[in-house]
C-alpha positions in Angstrom: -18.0 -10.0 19.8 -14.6 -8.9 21.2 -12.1 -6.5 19.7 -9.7 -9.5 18.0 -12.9 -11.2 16.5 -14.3 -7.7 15.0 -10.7 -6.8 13.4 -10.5 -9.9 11.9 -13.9 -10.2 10.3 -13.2 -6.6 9.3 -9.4 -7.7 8.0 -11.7 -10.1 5.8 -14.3 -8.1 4.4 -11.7 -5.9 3.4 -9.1 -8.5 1.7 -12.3 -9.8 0.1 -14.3 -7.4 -1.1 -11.1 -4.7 -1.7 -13.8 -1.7 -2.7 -15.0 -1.9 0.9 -11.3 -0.9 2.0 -12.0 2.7 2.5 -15.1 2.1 4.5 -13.2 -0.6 6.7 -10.7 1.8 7.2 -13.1 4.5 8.6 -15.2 1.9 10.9 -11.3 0.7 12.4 -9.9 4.5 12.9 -13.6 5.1 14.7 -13.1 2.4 16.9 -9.1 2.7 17.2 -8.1 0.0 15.6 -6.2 2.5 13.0 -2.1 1.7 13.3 -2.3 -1.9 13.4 -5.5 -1.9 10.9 -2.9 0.4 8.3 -0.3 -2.2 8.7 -2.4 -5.3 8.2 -4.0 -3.2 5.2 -0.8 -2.5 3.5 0.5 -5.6 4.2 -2.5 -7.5 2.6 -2.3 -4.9 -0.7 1.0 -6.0 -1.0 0.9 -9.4 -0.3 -2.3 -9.7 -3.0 -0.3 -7.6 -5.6 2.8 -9.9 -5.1 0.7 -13.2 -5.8 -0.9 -11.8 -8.5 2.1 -10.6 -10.3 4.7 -13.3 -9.7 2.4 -15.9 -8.8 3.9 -16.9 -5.6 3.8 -15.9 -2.3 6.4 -13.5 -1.0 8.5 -14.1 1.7 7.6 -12.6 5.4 10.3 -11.3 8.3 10.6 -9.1 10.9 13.0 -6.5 8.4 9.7 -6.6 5.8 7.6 -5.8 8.7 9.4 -3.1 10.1 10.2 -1.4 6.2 6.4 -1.6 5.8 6.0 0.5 8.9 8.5 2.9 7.7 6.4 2.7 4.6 3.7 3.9 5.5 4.9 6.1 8.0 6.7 8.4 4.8 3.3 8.0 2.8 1.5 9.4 5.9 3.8 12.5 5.4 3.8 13.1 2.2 -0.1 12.8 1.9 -0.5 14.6 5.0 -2.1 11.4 6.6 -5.2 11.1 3.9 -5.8 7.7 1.8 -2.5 6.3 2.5 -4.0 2.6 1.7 -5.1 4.1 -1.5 -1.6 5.7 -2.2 0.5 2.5 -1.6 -2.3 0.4 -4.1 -1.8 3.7 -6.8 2.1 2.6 -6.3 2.0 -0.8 -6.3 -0.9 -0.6 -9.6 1.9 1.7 -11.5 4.8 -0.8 -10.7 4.6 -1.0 -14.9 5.9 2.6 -15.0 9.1 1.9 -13.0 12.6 0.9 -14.9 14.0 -2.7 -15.2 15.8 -2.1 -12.3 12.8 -0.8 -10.0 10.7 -3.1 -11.0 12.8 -6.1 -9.6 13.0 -4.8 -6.0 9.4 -6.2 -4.5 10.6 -6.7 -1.4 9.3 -4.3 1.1 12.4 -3.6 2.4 13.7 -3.1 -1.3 10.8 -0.6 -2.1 11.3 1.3 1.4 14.8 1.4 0.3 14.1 3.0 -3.1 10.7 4.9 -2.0 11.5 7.8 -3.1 12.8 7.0 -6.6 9.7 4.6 -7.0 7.0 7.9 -6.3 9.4 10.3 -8.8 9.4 7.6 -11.6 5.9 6.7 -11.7 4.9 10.9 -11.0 7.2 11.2 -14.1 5.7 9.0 -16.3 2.0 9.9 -15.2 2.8 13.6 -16.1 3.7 12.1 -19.9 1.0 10.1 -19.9 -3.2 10.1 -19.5 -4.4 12.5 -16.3 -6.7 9.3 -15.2 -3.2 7.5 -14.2 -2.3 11.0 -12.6 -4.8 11.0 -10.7 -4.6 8.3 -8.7 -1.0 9.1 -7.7 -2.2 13.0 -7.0 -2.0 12.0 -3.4 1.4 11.6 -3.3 3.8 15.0 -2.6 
């Protein structure tokens, strides 16, 4: 088996069976698959949480690829580089949290544009709210 045909069957086991994500993730950084393994991670999160939510798939370009990139290159600093896949899943899972306004920019290059805002409101509402929904944004600075 060559590298392309091991990413890909892990790319698969990991958009399938999403609780395997974190051990995927390990298995690619061991093997140094990490940076293009984040991206295709982040990008399938996304792309899963879009259908699921609108029911349609969203729309793909280079300026959504290169705002996911930026994406996760600001949740690698403000998690100091630990679970960022599980950071950008804890945002996209309190997208309820977010205003009228936030909640209409799904685009990536929308939600890189108004990252910031998007981690304050959902930290905000988490603090009001139940320490299990804390949690799981904890991660993020």
């Amino acid at each position: 088996m060559n590298d392309k045909q091991l990413k890909t069957m892990l790319q698969k086991l990991a958009t399938e069976h999403p609780e395997y994500r974190p051990l995927v993730a390990a298995i690619e950084r061991r093997l140094g698959f990490d940076a293009t393994a984040d991206y295709q991670q982040f990008i399938s999160a996304w792309w899963t949480w879009h259908v699921e939510r609108f029911g349609v798939k969203p729309r793909m370009s280079a300026a959504q690829g290169k705002a996911m990139k930026e994406i996760i290159r600001y949740l690698s600093e403000v998690t100091n580089g630990e679970d960022l896949l599980g950071a950008w899943e804890a945002i996209l899972s309190n997208w309820s949290h977010l205003s009228p306004f936030l909640q209409r920019q799904t685009a990536l290059t929308q939600i890189n544009k108004n990252l910031v805002e998007i981690i304050a409101a959902i930290k905000q509402a988490h603090e009001k709210g139940s320490q299990k929904a804390a949690d799981s944004i904890r991660g993020l600075a």
